[in-house]
C-alpha positions in Angstrom: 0.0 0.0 0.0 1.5 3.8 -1.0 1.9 5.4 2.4 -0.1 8.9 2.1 1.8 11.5 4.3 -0.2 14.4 6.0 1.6 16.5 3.2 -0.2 14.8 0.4 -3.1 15.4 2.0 -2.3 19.1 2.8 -1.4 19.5 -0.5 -4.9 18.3 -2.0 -6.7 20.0 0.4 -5.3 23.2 -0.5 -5.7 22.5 -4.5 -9.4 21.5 -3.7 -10.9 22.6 -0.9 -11.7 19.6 0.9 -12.2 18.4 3.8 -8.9 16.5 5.2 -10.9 13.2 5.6 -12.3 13.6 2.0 -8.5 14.4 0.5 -6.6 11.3 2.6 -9.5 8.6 1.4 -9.5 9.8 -1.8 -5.6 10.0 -2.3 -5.8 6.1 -1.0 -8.5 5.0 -3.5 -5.9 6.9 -5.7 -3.0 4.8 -4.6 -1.3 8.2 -3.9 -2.1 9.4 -7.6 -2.4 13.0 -7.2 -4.4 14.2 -10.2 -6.7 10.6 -10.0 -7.4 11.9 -6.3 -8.8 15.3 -7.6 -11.0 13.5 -10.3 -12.5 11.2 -7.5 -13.0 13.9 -5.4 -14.9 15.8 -8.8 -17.0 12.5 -9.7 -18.2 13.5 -5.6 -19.0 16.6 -6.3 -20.4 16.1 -9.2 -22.8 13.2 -7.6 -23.5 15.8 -4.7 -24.6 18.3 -7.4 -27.0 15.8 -8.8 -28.8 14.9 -5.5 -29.2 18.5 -4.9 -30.1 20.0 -8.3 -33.5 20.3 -7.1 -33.0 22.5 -3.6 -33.3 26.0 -3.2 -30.0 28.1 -3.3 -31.6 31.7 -2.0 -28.7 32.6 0.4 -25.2 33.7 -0.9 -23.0 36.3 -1.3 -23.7 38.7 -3.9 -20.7 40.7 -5.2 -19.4 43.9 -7.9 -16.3 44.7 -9.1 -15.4 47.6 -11.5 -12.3 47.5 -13.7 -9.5 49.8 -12.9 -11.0 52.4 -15.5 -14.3 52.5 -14.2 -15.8 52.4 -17.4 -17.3 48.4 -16.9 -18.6 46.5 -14.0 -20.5 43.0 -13.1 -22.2 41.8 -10.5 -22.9 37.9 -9.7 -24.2 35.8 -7.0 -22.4 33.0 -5.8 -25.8 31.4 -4.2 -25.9 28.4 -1.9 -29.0 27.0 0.0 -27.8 28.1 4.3 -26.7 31.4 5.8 -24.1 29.5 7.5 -22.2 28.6 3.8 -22.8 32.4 2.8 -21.2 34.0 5.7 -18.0 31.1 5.6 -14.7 32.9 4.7 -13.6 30.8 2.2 -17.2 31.3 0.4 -16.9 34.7 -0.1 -13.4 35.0 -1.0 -14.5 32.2 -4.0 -17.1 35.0 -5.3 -14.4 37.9 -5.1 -12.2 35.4 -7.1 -14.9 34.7 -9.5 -16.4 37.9 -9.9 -13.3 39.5 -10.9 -13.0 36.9 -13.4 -16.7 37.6 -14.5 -15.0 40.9 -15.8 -14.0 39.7 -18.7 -17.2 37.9 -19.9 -20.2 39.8 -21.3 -22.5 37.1 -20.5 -23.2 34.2 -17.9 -22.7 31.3 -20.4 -19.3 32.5 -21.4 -18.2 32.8 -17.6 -19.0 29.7 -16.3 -17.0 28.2 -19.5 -14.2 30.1 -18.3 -11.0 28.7 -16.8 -10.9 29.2 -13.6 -7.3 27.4 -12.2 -7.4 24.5 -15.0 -10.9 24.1 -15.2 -14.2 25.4 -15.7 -16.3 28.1 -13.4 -19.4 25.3 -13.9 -17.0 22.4 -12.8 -15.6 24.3 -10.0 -18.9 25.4 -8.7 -19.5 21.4 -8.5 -16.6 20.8 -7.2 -17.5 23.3 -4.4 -20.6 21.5 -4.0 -19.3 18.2 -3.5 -17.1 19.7 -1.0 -19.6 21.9 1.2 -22.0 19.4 0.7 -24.9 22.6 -0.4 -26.1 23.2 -4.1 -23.8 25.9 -5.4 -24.7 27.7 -8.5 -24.4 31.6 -10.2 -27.6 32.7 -9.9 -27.7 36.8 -10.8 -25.3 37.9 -13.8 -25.5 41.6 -14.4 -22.6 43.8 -16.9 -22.8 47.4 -16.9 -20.6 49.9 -18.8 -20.8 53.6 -18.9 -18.3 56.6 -18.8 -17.8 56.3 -15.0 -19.0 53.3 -13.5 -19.4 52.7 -9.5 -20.6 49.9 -7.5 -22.1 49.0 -3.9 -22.6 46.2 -2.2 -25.0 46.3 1.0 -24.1 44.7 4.1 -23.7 40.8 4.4 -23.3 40.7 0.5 -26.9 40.2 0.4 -27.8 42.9 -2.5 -25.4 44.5 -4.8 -25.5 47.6 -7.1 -23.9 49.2 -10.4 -24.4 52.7 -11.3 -23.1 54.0 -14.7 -22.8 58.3 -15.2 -22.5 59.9 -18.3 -19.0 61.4 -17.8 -15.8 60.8 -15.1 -16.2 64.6 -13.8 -14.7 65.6 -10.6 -17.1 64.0 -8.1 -18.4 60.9 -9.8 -17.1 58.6 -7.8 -18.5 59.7 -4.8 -22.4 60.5 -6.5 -21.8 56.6 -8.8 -21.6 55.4 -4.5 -24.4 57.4 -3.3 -26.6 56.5 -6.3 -26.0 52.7 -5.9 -26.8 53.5 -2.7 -29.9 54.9 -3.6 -30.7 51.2 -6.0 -29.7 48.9 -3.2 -32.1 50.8 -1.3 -34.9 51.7 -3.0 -35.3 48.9 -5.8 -36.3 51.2 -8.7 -38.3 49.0 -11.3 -36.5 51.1 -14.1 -33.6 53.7 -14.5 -36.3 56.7 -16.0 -40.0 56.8 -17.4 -39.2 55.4 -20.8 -37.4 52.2 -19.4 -40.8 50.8 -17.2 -42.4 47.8 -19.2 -45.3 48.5 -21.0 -46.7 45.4 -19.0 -45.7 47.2 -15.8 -47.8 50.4 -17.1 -50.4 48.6 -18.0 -50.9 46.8 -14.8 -50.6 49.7 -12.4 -53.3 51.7 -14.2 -56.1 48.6 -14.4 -54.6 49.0 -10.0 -55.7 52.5 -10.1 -59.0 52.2 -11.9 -60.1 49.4 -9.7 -59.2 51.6 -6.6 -60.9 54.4 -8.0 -64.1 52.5 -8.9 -64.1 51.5 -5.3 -64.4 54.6 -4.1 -67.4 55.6 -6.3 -65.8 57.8 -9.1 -67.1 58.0 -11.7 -66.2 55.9 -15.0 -66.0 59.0 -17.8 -62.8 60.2 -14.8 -60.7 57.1 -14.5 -58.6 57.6 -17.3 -57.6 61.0 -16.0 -57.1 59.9 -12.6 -55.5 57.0 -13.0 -52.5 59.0 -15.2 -52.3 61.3 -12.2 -51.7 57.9 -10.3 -49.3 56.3 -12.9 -46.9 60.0 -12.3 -46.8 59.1 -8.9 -45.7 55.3 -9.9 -42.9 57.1 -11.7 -41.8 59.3 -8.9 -41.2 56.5 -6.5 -40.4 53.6 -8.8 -37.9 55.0 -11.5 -34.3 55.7 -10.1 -33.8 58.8 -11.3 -37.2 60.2 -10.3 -37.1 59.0 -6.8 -36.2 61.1 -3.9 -32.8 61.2 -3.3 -32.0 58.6 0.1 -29.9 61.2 1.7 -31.8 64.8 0.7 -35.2 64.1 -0.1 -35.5 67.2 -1.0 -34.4 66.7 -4.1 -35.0 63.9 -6.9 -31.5 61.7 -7.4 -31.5 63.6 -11.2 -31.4 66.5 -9.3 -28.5 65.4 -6.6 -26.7 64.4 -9.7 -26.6 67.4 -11.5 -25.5 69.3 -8.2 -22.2 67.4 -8.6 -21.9 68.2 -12.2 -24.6 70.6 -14.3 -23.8 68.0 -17.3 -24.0 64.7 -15.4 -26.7 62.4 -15.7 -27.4 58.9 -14.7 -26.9 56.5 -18.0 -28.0 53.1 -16.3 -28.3 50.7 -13.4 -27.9 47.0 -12.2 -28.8 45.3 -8.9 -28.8 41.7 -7.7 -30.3 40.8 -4.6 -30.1 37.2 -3.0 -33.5 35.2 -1.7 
């Protein structure tokens, strides 16, 4: 029999992630093979993953990076199905890891294709989840580029926010924060007017017309009324219409162009776990 050392073992579990029991039985069904005890401890995961396809994975850590010219950012989730896993060290420093490698991809398909240390973001993510014993999965994908692009993340990783400007003015970094701030927050449906889904509009005016018939007015007024409504849908529900978080005394348009008479807000992402 090949005598496995606690060295092998160390070894593995730091290539894999593993438990130490996991790394030392698998090196022995190995016979001390190395790369055979990583693709027994895959085939695990990868039997793991299958008995757990079908749970829910609503807790995670949900992450954005910006490049270093702040002119593109990405948010994903790294989801899993406890709060335990989420809050785990080595959990989140895996989404850091692969959301700066989701930087480079414009869409989820091509990121979880990527390499990520000799193999692929999918076959890691099974690895993961033959070693944590959870489902482990990408669930939100988000890209965002602009002129000036900032990011937040709330606390706990549980939501996380992209903000794009229309120039990099003097000031932009701190009123991209604010205003990702502000989406984190607020959970605008759409960044203006013009981006709400017809669907959307459609809905929250039948809303308003039942509420009005309710209270007696009269059909020939609806349509009128219900437009009045639909404005204040707007105002609360579109990110740059909506009271600025920290002055509502102002709409966020308005906070924006107080940093910079030119700036405007060009767009928006948010993930947000459960």
């Amino acid at each position: 029999m090949v005598k496995i050392t606690a060295a092998d073992v160390n070894k593995l579990r730091k290539t894999t992630g593993a438990g130490m029991m996991d790394c030392k039985n698998a090196l022995v069904e190995a016979e001390g093979d190395f790369d055979k005890a990583i693709e027994i401890l895959r085939k695990k995961g990868q039997k793991v993953a299958a008995k757990r396809a079908d749970r829910d994975s609503s807790e995670g850590a949900a992450i954005a990076k910006v490049n270093t010219e702040n002119t593109e950012g990405v948010i994903i989730s790294l989801n899993c199905e406890t709060d335990f896993v989420a809050k785990n060290e080595t959990f989140v420093t895996l989404a850091n890891e692969l959301a700066e490698l989701a930087l480079g991809h414009d869409n989820k398909d091509s990121f979880l294709a990527a390499d990520y240390n000799g193999i692929s973001v999918q076959e890691k993510l099974t690895e993961q989840t033959g070693v944590i014993g959870e489902k482990i999965e990408i669930g939100g994908f988000a890209k965002l580029s602009a002129p000036f692009v900032g990011s937040y993340i709330h606390a706990g990783n549980k939501i996380a926010t992209l903000v794009g400007l229309s120039a990099a003015v003097e000031g932009a970094a701190v009123a991209a924060k604010d205003v990702a701030m502000q989406a984190a927050a607020m959970n605008p449906v759409a960044l203006n007017e013009e981006g709400v889904d017809q669907s959307i509009i459609d809905k929250e005016i039948e809303i308003a017309k039942d509420q009005l018939r309710q209270e007696g007015k009269p059909e020939a007024m609806l349509d009128n009324i219900a437009k009045g409504k639909l404005k204040r849908f707007f105002k609360d529900n579109t990110l740059v219409n909506q009271d600025f978080i920290k002055d509502s005394k102002q709409s966020v348009a308005q906070y924006v162009k107080s940093v910079n008479a030119d700036l405007e807000v060009t767009g928006f992402e948010r993930v947000a776990l459960g």
